[in-house]
C-alpha positions as CSV (number, residue, x, y, z in Angstrom):
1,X,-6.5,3.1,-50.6
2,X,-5.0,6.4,-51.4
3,X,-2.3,6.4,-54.1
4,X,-0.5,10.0,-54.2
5,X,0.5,11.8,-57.6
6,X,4.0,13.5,-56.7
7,X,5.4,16.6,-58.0
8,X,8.6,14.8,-59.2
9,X,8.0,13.8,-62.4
10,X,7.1,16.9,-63.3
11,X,10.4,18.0,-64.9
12,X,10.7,15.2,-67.1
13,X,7.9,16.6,-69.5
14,X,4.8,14.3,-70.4
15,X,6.7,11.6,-73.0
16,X,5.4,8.5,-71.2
17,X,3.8,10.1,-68.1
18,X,0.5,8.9,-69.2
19,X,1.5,5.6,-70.2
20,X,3.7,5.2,-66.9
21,X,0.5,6.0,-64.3
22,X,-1.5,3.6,-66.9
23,X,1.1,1.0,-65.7
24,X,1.3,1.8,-62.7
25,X,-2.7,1.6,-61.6
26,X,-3.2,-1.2,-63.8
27,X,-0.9,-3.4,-61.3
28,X,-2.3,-1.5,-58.8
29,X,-5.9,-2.4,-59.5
30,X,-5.0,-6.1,-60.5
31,X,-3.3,-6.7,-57.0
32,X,-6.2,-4.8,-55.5
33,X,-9.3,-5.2,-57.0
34,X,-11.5,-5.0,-54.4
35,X,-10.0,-2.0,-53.1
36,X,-11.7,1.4,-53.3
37,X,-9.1,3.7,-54.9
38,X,-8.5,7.0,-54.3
39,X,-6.0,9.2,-56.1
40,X,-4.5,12.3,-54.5
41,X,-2.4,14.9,-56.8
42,X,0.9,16.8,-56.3
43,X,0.6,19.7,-53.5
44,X,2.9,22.7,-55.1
45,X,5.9,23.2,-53.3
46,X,6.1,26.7,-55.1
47,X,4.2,29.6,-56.1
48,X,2.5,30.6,-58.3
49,X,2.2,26.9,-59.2
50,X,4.7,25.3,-61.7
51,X,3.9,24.3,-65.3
52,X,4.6,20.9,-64.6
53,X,2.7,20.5,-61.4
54,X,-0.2,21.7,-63.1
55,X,0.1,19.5,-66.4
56,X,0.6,16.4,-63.4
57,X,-2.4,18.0,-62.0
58,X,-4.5,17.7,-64.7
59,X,-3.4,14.4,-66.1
60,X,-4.2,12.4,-62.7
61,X,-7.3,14.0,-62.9
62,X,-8.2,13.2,-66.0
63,X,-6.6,9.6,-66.0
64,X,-8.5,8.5,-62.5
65,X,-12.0,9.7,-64.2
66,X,-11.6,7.9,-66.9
67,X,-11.5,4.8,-64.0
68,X,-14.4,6.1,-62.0
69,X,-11.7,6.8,-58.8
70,X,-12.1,9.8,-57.0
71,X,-9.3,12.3,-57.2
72,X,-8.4,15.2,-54.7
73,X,-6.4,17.9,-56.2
74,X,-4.8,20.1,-53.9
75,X,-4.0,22.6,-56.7
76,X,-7.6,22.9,-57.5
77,X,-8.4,23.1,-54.2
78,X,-5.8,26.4,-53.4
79,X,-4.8,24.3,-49.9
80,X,-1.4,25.8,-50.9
81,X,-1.6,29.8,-51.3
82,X,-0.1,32.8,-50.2
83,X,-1.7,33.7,-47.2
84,X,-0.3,30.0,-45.8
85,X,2.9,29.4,-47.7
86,X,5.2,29.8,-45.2
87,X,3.4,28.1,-42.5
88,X,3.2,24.9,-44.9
89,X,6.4,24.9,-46.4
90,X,9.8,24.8,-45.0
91,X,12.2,26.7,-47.2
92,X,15.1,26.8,-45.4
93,X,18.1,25.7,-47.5
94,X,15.9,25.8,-50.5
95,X,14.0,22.6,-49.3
96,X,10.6,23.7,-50.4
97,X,8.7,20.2,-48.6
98,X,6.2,20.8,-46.1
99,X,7.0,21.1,-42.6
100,X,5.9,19.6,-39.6
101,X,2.6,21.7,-39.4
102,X,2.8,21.8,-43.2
103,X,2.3,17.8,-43.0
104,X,-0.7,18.3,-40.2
105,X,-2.5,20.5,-42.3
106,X,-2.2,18.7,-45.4
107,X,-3.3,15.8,-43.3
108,X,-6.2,17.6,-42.2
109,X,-7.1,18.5,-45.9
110,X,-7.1,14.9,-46.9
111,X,-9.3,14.1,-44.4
112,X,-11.7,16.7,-44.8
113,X,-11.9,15.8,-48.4
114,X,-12.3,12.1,-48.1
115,X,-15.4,12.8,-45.7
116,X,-17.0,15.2,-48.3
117,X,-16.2,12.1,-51.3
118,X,-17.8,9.6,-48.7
119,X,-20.7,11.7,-47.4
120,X,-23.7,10.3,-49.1
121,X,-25.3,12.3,-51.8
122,X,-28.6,14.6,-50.8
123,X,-31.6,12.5,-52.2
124,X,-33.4,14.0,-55.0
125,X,-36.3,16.4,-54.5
126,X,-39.7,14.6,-55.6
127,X,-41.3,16.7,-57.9
């Protein structure tokens, strides 16, 4: 399952933010617990990338470690940068959201990263 951490919280500063997700993924995990979770953060609708998107950034990460879920970060991953910007995000009428091929290639992204979370782990050289 692949919950997504969205950029739109990001504004209203981290009173509760913690608390909120804790919430949130604890009814989550108790109406799924079988389920493999996977948390995906906020792709940056802007450059250089906001404050707040970062602090979400961070926190998701940090909060789905502490459960043992794998987390993709698009930030740390730069799948938003200059050279691309405009190819991923629409900002016509100040709409900053990705476009059609913005939402392809973020597709692509996910997918790429889930394969490199679920390829299995080179075996340990014998020594």
């Amino acid at each position: 399952m692949i919950v997504q951490g969205s950029i739109n919280d990001r504004r209203l500063g981290t009173s509760g933010y913690r608390e909120a997700v804790t919430d949130a993924w604890d009814a989550l995990s108790a109406l799924y617990p079988d389920a493999a979770i996977v948390v995906l953060g906020p792709a940056p609708h802007a450059l250089p990338v906001a404050k707040g998107t970062a602090r979400i950034d961070r926190d998701l990460g940090e909060l789905a470690a502490a459960r043992g879920w794998w987390y993709i970060s698009p930030v740390e991953r730069e799948w938003i940068t200059e050279g691309n910007y405009l190819a991923v995000i629409d900002v016509d009428e100040g709409r900053r959201h990705p476009s059609d091929d913005g939402h392809r290639y973020l597709a692509e992204q996910v997918a790429s990263a889930l394969a490199e979370l679920a390829a299995p782990a080179p075996a340990a050289s014998a020594q």
